[in-house]
MDAnalysis code that builds the backbone (N, CA, C; Angstrom):
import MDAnalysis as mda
import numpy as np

u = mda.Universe.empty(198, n_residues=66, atom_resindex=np.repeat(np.arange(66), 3), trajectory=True)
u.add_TopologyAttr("name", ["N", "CA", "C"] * 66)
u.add_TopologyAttr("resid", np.arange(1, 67))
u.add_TopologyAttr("resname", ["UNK", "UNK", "UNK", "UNK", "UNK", "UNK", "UNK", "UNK", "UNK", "UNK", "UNK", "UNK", "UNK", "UNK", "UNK", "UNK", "UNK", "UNK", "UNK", "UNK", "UNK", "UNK", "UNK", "UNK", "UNK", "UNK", "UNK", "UNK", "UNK", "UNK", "UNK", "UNK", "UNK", "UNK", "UNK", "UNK", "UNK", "UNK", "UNK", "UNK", "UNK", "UNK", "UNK", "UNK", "UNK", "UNK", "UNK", "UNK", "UNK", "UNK", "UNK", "UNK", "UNK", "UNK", "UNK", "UNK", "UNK", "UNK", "UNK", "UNK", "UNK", "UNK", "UNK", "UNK", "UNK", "UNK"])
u.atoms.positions = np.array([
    [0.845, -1.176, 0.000],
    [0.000, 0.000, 0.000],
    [0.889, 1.238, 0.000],
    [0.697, 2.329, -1.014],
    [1.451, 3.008, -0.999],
    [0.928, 4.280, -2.365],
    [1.392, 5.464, -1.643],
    [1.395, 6.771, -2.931],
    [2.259, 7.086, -3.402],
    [2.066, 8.309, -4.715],
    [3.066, 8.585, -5.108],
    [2.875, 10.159, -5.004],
    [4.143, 10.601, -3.952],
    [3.828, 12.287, -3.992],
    [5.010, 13.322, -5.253],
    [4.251, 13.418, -6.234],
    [5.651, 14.301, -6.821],
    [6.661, 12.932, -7.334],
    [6.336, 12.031, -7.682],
    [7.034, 10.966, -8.329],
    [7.783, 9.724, -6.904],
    [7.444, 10.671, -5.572],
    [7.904, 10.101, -4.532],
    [7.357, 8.615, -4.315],
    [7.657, 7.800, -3.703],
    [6.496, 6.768, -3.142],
    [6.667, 7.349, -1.512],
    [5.089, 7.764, -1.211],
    [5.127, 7.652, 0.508],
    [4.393, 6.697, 0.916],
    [3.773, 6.201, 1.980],
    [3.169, 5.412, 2.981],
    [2.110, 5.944, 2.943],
    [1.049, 5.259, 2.255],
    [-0.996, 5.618, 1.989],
    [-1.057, 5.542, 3.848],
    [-2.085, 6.690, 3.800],
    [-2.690, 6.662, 5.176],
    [-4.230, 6.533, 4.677],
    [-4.692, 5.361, 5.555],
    [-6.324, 5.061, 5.603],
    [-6.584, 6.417, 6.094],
    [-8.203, 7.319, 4.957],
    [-8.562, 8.318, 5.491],
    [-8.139, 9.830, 5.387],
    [-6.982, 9.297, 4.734],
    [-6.033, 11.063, 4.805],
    [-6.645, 11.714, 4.134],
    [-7.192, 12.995, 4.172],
    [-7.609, 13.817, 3.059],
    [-6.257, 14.662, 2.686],
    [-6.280, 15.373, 1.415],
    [-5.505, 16.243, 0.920],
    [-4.662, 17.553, 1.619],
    [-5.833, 18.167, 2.585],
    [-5.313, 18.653, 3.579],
    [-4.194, 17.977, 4.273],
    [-4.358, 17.122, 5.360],
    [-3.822, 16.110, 6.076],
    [-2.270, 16.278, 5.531],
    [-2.914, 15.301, 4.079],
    [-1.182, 14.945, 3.499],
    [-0.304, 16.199, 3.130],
    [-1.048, 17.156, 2.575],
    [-0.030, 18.627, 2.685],
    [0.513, 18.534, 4.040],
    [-0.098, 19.043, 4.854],
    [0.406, 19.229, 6.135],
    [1.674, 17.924, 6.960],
    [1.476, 16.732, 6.545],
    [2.251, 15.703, 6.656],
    [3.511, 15.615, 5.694],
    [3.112, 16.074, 4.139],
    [4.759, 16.630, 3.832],
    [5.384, 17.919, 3.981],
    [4.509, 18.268, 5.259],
    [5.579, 19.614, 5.175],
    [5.177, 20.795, 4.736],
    [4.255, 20.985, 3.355],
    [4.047, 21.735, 2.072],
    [3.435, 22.851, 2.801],
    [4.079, 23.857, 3.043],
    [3.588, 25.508, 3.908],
    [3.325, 26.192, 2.374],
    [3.522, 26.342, 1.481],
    [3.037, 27.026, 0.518],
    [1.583, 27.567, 0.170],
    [1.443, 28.731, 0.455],
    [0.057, 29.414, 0.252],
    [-0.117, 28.868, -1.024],
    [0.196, 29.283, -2.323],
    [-0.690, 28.879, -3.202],
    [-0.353, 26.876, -4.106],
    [-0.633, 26.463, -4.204],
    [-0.593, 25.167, -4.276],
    [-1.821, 24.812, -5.295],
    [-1.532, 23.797, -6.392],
    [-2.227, 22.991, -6.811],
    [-1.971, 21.471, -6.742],
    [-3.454, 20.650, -6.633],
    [-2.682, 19.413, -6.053],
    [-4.087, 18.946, -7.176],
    [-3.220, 17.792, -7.529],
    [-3.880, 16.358, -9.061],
    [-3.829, 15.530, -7.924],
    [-5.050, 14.297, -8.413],
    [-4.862, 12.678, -7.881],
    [-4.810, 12.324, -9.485],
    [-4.177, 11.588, -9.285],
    [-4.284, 10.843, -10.846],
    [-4.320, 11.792, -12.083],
    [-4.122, 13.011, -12.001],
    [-4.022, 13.737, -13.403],
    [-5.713, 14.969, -12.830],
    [-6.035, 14.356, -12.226],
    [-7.598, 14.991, -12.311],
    [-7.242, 16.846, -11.051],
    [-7.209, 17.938, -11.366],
    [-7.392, 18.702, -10.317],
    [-8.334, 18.724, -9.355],
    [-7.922, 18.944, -8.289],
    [-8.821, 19.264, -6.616],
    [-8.815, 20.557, -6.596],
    [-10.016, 20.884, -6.200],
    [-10.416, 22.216, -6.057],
    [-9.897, 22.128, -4.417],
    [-9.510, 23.717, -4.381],
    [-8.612, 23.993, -2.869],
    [-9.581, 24.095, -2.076],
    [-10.995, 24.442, -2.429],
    [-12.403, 24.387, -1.269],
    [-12.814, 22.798, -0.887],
    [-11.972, 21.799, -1.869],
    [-12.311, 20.436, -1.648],
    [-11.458, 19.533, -1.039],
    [-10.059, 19.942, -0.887],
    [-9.061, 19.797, 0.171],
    [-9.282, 18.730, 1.515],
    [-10.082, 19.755, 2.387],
    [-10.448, 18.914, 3.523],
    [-11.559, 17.965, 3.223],
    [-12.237, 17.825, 2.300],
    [-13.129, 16.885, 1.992],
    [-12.954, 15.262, 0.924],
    [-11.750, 15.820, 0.438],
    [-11.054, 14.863, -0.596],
    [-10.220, 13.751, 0.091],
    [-10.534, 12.675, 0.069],
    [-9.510, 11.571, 0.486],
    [-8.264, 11.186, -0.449],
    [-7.239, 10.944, -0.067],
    [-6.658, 10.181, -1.162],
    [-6.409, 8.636, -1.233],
    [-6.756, 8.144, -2.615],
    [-6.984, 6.309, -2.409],
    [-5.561, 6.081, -2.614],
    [-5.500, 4.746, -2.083],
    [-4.416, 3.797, -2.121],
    [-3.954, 3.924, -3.205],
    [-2.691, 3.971, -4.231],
    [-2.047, 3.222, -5.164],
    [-2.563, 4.863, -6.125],
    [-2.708, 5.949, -5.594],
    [-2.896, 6.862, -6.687],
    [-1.333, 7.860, -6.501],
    [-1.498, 8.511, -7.415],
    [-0.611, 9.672, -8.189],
    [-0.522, 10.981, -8.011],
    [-0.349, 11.377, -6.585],
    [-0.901, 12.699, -6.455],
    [0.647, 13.726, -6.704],
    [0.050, 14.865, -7.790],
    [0.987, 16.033, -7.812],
    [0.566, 17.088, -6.995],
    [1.614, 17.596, -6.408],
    [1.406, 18.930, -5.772],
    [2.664, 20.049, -6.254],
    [1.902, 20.898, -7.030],
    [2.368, 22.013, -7.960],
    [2.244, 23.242, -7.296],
    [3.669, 23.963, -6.838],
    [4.321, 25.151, -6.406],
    [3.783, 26.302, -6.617],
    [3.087, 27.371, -7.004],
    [2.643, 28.583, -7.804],
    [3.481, 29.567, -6.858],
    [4.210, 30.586, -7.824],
    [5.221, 31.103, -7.271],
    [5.299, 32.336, -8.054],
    [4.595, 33.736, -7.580],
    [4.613, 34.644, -8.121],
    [6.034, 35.726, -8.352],
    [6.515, 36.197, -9.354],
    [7.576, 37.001, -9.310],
    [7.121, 38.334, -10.288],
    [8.357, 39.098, -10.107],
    [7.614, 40.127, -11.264],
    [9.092, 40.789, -11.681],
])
């Protein structure tokens, strides 16, 4: 049993929502986009989104400069 964060493999937690696992790698970045499998999560769906076993989740940086 196991994910993939960012090409990583971590340790699936029964239950974790998206929130959760940000906060479990660390990821302090205000703006953030996060995929399961290719598909986007809306950031209002975060705490409501689980992530399943054996999926693909990206979490993408947004990083304003000028």
């Amino acid at each position: 049993m196991g994910i993939k964060v960012n090409t990583k493999p971590v340790d699936w937690v029964e239950g974790e929502t998206v929130t959760q696992l940000l906060s479990r790698m660390t990821y302090t970045f205000p703006l953030v986009v996060v995929k399961i499998d290719g598909e986007v999560i809306p950031k209002s769906e975060y705490p409501n989104t689980y992530i399943p076993d054996d999926s693909e989740v990206e979490v993408i940086h947004l990083i304003s400069g000028g």
